[in-house]
KEMIVEX-428871 format. One record per atom (N, C-alpha, C, CB): residue in one letter; z, y, x. Coordinates in steps of 0.001 Angstrom, whole numbers, plus 500000, padded with zeros to 6 digits. Glycine has a CB too. Layout:
N
AZYX;...
# end
This chain:
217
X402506084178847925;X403046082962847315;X404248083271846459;X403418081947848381;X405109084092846957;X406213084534846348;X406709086254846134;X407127083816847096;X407035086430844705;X407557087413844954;X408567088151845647;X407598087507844369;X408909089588845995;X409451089965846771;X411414089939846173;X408578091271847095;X412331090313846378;X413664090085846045;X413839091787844635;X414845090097847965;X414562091309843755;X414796092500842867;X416063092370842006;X413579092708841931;X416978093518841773;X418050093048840820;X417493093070839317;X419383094017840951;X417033091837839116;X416219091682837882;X417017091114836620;X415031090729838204;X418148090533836785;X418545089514835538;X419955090746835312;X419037087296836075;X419627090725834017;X420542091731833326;X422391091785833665;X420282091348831697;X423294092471834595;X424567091874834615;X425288092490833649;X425230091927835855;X426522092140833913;X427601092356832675;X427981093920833353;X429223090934832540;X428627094896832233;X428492095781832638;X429847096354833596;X428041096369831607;X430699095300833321;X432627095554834316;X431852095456835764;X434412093676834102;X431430094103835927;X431307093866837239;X429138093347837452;X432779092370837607;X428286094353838324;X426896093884838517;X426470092919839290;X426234094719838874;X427772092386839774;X427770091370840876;X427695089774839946;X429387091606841962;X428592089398838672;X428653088538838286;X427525087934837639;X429486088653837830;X426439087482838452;X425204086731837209;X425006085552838154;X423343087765836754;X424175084946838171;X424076083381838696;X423178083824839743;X423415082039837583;X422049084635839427;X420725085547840342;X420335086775839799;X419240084774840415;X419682087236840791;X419538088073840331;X417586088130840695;X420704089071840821;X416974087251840394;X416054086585840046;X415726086894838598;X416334085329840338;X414495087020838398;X413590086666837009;X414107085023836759;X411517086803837328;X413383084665835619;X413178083155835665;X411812082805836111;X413418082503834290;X410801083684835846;X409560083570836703;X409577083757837710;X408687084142836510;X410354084498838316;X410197084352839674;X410960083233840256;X410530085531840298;X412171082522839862;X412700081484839923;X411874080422840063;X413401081395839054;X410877080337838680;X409884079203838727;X408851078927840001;X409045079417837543;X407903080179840180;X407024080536840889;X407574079997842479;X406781082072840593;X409168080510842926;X409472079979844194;X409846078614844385;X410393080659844685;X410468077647843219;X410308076519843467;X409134075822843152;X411159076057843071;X408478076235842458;X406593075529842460;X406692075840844178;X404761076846841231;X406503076845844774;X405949076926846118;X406751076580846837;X405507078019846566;X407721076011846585;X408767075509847695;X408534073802847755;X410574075961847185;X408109073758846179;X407990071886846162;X406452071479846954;X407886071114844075;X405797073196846706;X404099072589847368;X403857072628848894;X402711073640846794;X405313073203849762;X405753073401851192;X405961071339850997;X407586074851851558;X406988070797850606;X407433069649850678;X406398069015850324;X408509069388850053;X405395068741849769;X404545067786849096;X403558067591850462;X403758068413847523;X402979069100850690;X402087069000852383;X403032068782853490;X401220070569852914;X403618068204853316;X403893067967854612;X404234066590855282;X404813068727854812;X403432066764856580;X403094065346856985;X403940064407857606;X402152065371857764;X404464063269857219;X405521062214857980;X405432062928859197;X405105060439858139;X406645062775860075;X406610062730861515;X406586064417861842;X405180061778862120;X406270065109861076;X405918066687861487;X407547067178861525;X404754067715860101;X407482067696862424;X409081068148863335;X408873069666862226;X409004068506865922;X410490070286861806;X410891071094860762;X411382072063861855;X411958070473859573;X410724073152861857;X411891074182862839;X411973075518862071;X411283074614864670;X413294075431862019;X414087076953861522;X415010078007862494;X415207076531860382;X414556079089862286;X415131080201863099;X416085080483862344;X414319081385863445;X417127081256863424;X418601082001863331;X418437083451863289;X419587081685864617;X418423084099862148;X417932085347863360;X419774085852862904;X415969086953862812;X420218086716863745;X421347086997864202;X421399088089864928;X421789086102864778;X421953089286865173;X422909090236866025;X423227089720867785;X424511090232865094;X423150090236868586;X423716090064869518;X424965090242869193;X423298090655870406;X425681090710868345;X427368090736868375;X427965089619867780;X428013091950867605;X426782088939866905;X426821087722866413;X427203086309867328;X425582087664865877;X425636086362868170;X425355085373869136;X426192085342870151;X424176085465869623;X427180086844870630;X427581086504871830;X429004086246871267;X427330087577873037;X429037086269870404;X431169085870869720;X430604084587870204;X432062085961867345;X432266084282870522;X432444082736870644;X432569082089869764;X433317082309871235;X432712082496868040;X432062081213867302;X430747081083866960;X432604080991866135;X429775081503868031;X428199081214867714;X428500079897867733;X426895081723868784;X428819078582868578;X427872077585868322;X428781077113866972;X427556076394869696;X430053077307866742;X430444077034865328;X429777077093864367;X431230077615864953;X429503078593864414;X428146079085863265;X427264078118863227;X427193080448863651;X426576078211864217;X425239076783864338;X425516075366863854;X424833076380866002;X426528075329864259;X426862074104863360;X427178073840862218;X427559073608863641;X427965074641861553;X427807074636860005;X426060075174859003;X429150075825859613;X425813075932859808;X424432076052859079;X423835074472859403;X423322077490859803;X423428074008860542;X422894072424860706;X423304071502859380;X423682071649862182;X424850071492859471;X425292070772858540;X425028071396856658;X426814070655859079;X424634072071856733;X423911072868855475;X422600072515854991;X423727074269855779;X421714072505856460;X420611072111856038;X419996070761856116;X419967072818856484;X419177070243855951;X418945068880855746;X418850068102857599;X417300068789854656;X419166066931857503;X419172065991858697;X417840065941859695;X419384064553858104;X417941066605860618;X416455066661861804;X415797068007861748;X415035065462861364;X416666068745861029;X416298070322861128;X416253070808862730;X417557071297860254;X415493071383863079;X415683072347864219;X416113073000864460;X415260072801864568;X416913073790865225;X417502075698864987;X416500075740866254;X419794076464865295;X416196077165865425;X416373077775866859;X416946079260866963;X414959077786867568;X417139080095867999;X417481081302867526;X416997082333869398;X419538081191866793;X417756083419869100;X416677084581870267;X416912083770871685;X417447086730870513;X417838082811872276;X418347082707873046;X417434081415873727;X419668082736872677;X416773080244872407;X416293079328872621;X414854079333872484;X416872078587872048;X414778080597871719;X413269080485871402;X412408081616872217;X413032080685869729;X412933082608872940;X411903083617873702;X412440083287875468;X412211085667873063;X411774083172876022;X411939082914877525;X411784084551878335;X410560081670878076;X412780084841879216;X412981086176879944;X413018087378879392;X412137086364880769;X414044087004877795;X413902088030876547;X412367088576876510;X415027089431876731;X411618087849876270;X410006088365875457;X410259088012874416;X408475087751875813;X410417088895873713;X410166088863872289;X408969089234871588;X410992089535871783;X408540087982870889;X407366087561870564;X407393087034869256;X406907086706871454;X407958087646868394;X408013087363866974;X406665086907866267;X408513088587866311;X405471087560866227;X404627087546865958;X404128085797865761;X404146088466866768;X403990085524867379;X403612084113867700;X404380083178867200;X403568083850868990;X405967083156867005;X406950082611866554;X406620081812865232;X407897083578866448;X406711083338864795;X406850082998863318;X405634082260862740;X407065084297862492;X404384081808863527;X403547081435863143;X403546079868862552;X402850081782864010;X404768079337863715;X405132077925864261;X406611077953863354;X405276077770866283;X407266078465862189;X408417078440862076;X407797077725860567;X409383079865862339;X408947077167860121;X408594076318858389;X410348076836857651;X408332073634858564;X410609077825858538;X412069078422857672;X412971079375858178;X413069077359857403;X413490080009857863;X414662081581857924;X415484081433857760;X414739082696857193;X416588081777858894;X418391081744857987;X418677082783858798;X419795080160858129;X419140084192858029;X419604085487858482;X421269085357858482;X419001086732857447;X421339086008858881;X423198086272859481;X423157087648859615;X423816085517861247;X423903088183858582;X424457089996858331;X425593090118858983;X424864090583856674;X425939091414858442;X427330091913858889;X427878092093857490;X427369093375859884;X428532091377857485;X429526091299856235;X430334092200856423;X430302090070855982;X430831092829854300;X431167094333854317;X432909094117855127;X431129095162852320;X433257092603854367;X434578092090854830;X434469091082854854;X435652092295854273;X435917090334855369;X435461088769854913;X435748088436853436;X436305087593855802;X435065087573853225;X434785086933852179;X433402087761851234;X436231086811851445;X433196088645851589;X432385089448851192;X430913088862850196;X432119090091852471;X430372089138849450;X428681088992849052;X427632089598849812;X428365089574847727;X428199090935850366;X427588092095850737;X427357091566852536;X428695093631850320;X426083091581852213;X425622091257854325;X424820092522854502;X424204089449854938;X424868092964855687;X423622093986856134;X422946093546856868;X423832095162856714;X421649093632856807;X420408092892858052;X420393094341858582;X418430092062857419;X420706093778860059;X419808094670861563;X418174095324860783;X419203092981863346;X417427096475861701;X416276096601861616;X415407095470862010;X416065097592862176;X415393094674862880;X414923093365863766;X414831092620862832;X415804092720864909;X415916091870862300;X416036090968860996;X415448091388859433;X417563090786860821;X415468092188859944;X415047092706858338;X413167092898858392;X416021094670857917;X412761092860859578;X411785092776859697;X411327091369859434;X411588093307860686;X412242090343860358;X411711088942860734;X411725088245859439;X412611088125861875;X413069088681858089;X412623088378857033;X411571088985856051;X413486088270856622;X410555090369856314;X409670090550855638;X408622089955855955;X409533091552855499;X408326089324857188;X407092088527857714;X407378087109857211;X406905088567859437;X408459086433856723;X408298085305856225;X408737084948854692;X408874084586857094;X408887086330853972;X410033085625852584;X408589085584851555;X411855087102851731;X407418086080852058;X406689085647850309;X405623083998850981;X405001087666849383;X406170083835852088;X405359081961852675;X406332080923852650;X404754081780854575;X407607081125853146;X408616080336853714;X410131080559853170;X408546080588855158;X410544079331853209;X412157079479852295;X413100080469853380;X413183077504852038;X413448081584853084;X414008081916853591;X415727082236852782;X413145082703854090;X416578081834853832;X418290081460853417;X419372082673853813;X418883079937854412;X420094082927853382;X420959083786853609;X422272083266854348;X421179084355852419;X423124083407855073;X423833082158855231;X425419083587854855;X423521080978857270;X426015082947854094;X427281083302853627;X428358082510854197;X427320083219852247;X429699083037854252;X430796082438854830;X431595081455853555;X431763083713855497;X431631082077852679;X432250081483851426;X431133081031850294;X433268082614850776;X429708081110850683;X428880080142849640;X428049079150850331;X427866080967848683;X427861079327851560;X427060078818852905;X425605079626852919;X426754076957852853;X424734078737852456;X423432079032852321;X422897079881851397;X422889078082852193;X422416080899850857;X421916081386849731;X420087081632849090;X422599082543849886;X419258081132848714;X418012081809849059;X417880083260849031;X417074081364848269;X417379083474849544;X416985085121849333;X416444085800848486;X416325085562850034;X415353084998847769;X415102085039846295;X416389085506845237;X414639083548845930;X417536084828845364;X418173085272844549;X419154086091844464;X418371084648844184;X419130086778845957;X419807088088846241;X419404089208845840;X419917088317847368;X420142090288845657;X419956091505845112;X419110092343847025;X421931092219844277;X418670092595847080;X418213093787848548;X418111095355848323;X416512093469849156;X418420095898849147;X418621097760848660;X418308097540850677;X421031098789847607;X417091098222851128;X417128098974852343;X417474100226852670;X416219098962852733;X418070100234853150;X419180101069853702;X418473102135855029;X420495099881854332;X419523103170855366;X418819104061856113;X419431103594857838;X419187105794855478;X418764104259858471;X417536105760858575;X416919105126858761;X417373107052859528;X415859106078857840;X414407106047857870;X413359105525859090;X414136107325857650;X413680105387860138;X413029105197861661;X413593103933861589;X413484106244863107;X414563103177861261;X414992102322861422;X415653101158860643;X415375102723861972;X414838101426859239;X415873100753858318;X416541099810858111;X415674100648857599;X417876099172857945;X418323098051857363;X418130097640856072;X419385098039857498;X418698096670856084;X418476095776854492;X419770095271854360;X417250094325854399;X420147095605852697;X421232094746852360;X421428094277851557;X422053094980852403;X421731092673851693;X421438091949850538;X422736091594850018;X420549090768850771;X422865091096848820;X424181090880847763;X423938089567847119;X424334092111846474;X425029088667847489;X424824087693846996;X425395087626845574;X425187086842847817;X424763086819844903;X425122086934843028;X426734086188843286;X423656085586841560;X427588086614842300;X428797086646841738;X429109084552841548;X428625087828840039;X428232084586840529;X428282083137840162;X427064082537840607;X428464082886838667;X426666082539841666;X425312081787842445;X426337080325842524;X424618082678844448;X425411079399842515;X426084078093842182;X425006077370843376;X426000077484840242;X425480076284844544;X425015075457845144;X424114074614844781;X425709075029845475;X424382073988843355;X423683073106842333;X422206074070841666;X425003072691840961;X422137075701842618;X421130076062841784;X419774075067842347;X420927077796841875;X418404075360841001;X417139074698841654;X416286075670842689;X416113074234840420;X416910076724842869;X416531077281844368;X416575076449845619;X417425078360844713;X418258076346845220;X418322075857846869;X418323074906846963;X419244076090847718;X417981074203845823;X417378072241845811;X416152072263846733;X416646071448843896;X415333073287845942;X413712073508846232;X413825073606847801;X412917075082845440;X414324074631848760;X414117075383849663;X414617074291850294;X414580076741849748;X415931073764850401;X416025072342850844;X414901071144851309;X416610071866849846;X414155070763850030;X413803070034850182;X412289070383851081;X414009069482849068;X412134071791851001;X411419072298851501;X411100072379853522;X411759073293850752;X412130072060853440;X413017071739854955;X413055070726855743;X414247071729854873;X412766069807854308;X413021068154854353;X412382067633855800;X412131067265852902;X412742067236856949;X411367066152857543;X411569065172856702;X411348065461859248;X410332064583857203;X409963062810856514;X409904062426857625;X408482062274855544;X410276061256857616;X410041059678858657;X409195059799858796;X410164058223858379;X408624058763859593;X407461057875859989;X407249056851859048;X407638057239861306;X408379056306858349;X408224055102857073;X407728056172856163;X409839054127856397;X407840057440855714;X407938057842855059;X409175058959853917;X407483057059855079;X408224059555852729;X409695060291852172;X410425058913851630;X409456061682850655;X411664059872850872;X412887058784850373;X411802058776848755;X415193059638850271;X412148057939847862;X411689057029847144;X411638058359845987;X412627055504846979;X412885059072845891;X413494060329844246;X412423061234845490;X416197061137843743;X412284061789846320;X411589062519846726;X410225063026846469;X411703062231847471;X409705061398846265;X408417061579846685;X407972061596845892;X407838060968847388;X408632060925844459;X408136060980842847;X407895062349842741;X409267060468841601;X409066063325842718;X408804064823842650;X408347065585842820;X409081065307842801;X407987065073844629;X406743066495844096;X405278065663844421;X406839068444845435;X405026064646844178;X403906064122843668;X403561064811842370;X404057062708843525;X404367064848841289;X404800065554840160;X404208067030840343;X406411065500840036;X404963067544841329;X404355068499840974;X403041069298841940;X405423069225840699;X402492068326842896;X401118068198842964;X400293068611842038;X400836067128843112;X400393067260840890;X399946067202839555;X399742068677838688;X400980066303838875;X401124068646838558;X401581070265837514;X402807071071838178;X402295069826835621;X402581071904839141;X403662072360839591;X404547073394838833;X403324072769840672;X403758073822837488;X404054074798836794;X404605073875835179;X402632075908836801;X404549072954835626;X404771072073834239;X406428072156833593;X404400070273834661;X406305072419832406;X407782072423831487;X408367071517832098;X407822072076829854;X409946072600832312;X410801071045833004;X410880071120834419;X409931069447832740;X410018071325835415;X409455071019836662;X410603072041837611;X407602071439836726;X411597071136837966;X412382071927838930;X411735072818840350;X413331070882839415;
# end
């Protein structure tokens, strides 16, 4: 459905960090077509669940449930979390089955510092995001931008070889207002039982129609 992550959009040559993405524009397009055709199927009443994946050095600091709560408040209203603690019973880890039942991703690195762009994914995580980033919106969660798609991160996997990490870089001037993380959002969306909201439902009815159509966020 989607292509894989690449430092594709040309940067300035002082600093490679400063571009908005580091995304194609086709590939830009291509992930919100498939992010609006996640939102369009999906049925009133169908419960939204998104995984945490995270570090044990992560989960066991005492601002995990902080963390959890600002990502909640990030993502849209009736989201689910879940993460290793809520979702495998007598540590079985069972990714496989998981991810079958999941409609979204939000990774948590090790940032190089604070304030950083630079996250490193675990081997674990870096797995759990190759089984879902070309089906499902998968998010980056930053301290100083919040959410990021992953689409528009730069990725370089990292060593050793037996075990690799991944590290992704968030763009310089990535902007909240991008139509990534409109898409992946809305992608997230539950609907009521009355139904979607009214600007919702025009849209991607829309792009039902023509998801590839000039214009078509």
């Amino acid at each position: 459905m989607m292509n894989g992550m690449h430092a594709t959009k040309k940067p300035r040559q002082d600093d490679p960090l400063d571009v908005e993405t580091f995304a194609h524009p086709a590939q830009q397009r291509r992930f919100v077509a498939a992010m609006n055709r996640i939102a369009a199927e999906r049925c009133p009443g169908t419960p939204v669940r998104v995984y945490v994946s995270a570090g044990p050095k992560t989960v066991n600091d005492s601002n995990w449930p902080r963390l959890l709560e600002r990502i909640t408040e990030d993502l849209p209203d009736g989201v689910e979390l879940l993460h290793y603690r809520t979702a495998f019973e007598d540590d079985s880890y069972d990714w496989d089955t998981l991810a079958g039942q999941l409609d979204g991703l939000v990774v948590i690195g090790r940032a190089k510092r604070l304030g950083s762009r630079v996250h490193v994914l675990g081997p674990v995580a870096r797995l759990e995001l190759r089984s879902l980033i070309a089906s499902k919106p998968v998010l980056l969660f930053t301290h100083n931008l919040g959410l990021v798609p992953a689409i528009d991160c730069m990725s370089q996997v990292m060593a050793p070889s037996e075990a690799p990490r991944l590290k992704l870089v968030a763009p310089k001037r990535w902007s909240r207002d991008s139509a990534t993380l409109h898409a992946a959002l809305d992608a997230l969306r539950p609907l009521g039982t009355a139904g979607q909201e009214p600007e919702l439902r025009e849209r991607v009815q829309a792009h039902l129609v023509a998801p590839f159509a000039a214009g078509a966020n």
